[in-house]
Steps between C-alpha positions, in 0.01 A plus 500: 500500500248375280566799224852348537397112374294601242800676359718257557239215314405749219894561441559122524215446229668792251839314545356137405267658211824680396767191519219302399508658134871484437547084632309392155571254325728691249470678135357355225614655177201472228621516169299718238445262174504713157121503389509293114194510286441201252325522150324213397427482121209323410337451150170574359450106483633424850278729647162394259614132603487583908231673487275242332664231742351735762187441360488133399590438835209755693734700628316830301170535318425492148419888547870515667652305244369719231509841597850399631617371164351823313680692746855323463449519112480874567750555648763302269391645188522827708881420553597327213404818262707722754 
């Protein structure tokens, strides 16, 4: 008798897990965006000017500054001779 209710509850319990996953509340249908990449253009100047607002206003060091400005220098002359 007892081997008989504790079938009966575990089969209740597998029927409410099971109907339990199919009441939901519906599909949702996610829709995949197309990945875009953006290219910003920037000039020698614009970048020498942000970079020493950066400093003027103590957002970087004077060691930052400079070895950043050597370093974007570089890197322009680098391209532009390309």
């Amino acid at each position: 008798m007892k081997d008989s209710k504790a079938l009966l509850v575990g089969m209740a319990i597998m029927a409410m897990v099971g109907l339990g996953g199919c009441c939901g509340g519906g599909s949702t249908t996610v829709k995949e965006q197309p990945i875009t990449t953006t290219t910003t253009t920037t000039t020698l100047g614009e970048e020498l000017k942000s970079l020493r607002d950066a400093y003027d206003r103590g957002i970087i060091t004077e060691k930052e500054y400079n070895a950043s400005k050597e370093k974007i220098i570089k890197q322009r002359t680098a391209t532009d001779s390309k």
